[in-house]
C-alpha positions in Angstrom: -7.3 35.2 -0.6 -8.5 32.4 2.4 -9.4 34.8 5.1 -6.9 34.8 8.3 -8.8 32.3 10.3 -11.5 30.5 8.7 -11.7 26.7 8.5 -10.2 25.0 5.7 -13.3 23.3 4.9 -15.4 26.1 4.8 -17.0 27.0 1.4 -16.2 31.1 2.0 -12.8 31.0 0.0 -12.9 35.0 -0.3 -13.2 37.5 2.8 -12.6 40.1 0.7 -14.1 42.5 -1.8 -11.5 44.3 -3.8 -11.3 44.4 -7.6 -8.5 41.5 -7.3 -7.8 38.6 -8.4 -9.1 35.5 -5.6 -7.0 32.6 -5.6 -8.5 29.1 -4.8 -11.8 30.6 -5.4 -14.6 28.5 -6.9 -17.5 30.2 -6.7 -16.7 33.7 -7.8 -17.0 34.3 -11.9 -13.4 36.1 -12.4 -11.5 38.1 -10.7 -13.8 41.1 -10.2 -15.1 41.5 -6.8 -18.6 42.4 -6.2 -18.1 45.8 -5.5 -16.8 46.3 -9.2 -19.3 44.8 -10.2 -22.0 46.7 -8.7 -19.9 50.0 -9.9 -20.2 48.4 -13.7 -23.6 47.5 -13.3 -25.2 50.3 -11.4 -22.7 52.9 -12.2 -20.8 55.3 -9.6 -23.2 56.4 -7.0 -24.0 60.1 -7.1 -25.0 60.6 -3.1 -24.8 59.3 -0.2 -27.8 57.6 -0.1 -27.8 55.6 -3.3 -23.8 54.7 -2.2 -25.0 53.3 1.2 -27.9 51.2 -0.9 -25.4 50.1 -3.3 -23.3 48.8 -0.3 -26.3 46.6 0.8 -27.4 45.7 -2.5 -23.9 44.0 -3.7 -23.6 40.8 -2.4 -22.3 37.1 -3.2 -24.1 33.5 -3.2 -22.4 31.2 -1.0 -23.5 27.8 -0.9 -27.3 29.4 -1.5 -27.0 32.0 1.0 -27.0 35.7 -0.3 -23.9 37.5 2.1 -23.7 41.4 1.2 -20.9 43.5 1.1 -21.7 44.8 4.8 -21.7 41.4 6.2 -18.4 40.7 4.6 -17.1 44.0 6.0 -18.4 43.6 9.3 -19.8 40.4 10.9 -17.2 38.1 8.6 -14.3 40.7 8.8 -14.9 42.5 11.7 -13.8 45.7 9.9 -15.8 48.4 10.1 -14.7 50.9 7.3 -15.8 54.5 7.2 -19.2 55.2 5.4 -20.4 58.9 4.3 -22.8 60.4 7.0 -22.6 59.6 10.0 -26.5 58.8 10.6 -26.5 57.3 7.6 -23.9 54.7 9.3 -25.9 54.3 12.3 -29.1 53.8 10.4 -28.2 51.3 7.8 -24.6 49.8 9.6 -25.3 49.1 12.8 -23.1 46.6 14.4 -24.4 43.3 14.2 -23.3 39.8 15.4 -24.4 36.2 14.0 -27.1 34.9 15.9 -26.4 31.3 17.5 -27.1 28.7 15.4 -26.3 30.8 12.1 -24.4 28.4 10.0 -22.8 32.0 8.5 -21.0 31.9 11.7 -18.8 29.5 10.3 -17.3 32.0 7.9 -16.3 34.3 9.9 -12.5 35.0 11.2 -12.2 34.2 14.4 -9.7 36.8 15.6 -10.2 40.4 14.0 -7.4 41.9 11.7 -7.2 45.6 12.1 -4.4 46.0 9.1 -7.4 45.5 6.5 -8.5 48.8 7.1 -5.0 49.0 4.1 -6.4 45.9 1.9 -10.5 46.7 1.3 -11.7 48.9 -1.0 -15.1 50.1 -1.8 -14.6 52.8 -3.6 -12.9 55.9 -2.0 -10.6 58.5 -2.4 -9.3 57.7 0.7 -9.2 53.5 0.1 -6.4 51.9 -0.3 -4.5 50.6 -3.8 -6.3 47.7 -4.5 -4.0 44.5 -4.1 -3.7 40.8 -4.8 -3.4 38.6 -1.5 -2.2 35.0 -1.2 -3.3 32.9 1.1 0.5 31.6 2.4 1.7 34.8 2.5 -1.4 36.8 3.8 0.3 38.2 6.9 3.0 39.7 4.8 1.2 41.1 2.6 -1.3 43.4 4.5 1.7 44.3 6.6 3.5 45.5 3.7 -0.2 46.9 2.5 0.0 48.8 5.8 3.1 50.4 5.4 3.1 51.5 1.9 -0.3 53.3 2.7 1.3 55.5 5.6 3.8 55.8 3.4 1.9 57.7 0.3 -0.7 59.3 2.0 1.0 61.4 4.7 1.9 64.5 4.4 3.6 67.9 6.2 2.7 71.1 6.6 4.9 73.8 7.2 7.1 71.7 8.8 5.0 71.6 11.5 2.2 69.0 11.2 1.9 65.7 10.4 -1.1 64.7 8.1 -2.3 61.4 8.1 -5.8 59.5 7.0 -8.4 59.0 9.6 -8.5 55.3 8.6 -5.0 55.2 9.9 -6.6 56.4 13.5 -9.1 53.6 13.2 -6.2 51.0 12.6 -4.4 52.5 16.1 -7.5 52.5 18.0 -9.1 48.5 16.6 -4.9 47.1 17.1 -4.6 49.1 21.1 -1.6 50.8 20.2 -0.1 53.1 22.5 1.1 56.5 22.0 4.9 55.5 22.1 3.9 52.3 19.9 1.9 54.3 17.4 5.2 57.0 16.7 7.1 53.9 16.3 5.0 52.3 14.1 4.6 55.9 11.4 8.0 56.9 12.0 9.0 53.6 10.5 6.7 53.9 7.3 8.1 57.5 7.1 10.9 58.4 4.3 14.8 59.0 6.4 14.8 62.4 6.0 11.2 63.3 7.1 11.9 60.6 10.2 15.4 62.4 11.2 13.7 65.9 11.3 10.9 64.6 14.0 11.8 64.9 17.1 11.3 61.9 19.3 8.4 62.1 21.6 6.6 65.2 20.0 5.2 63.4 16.5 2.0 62.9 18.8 1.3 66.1 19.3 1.8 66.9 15.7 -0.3 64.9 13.7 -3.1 66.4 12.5 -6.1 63.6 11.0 -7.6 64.0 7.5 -11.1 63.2 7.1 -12.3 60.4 4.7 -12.4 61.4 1.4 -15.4 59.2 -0.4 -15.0 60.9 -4.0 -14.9 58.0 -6.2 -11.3 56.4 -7.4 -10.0 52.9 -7.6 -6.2 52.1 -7.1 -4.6 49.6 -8.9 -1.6 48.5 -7.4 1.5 47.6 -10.5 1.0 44.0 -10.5 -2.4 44.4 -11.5 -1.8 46.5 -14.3 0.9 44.2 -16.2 
């Protein structure tokens, strides 16, 4: 996947981590990401603190310069995903930006896409299934990424509250949606019957969020597993 954005001579030919396979890549050995990787090399982390290190220890080589998993995520991406504790984020994730001058600028996107909070994976429970992205139909693809994950991860109860991820919150608050835009947007990735039994206007007030779950689990989506 060419990251939404990025020059077309730029040597970065992957903005993204998943277990996937990267087309038009040159510089990455197969089609496991570095966060498998690090998982097969340093095996599943067993706290917080060693998954937070893990996180800063997996990293590429582009062109000779060492990029880690957290700049990907946040100075190339601009997509802060949830990480356990939240002093733990603070103290090792703090938001950073590329100094001027950095020639690591120049892999950056230059707008930020809030739907790949439904196409990176690091990990979680509470991660998306882990997709393959091409780079002519990009767009698509992490809309349709977006929709399948509303989709299989919300949930009622009693018929009286809506239960949806906490990275689907993030996603509302990083793309500005309104409150009337937001209902439109889950009622659509919601099955008919489920949709037909909400009453206009109050879905709002039901939903109810579900904290990030960072038990470990990767998601394969079916063409991976063919």
């Amino acid at each position: 996947m060419r990251s939404p954005g990025l020059r077309k001579d730029s040597s970065f030919h992957s903005a993204i981590y998943n277990f996937c396979n990267i087309e038009g890549s040159k510089e990455l050995s197969g089609s496991f990401s570095t966060m498998v990787e690090a998982f097969l090399v340093y095996g599943i982390p067993r706290n917080n603190m060693k998954r937070i290190f893990l996180l800063l220890k997996a990293a590429y080589n582009v062109g000779g310069h060492t990029i880690s998993v957290d700049k990907i995520q946040n100075s190339i991406l601009g997509c802060r995903l949830p990480h356990p504790g939240q002093w733990l984020q603070s103290l090792f994730f703090p938001k950073k930006k590329f100094k001027a001058g950095d020639v690591q600028k120049a892999y950056a996107i230059e707008h930020p896409e809030p739907r790949l909070y439904f196409a990176l994976c690091s990990g979680s429970h509470s991660d998306p299934v882990v997709r393959v992205y091409t780079p002519k139909r990009v767009f698509q693809e992490l809309e349709a990424a977006k929709e399948d994950y509303i989709h299989t991860t919300f949930a009622i109860q009693r018929e009286q509250k809506i239960l949806l991820p906490k990275l689907v919150d993030s996603f509302a608050k990083d793309s500005g949606l309104c409150p009337a835009g937001f209902v439109e947007m889950v009622e659509h990735s919601m099955p008919g019957f489920i949709e037909k039994s909400v009453q206009q206007g109050k879905l709002w007030k039901r939903i109810e969020w579900i904290p990030h779950n960072f038990t470990f689990r990767y998601l394969l989506s079916e063409e991976l597993t063919k």
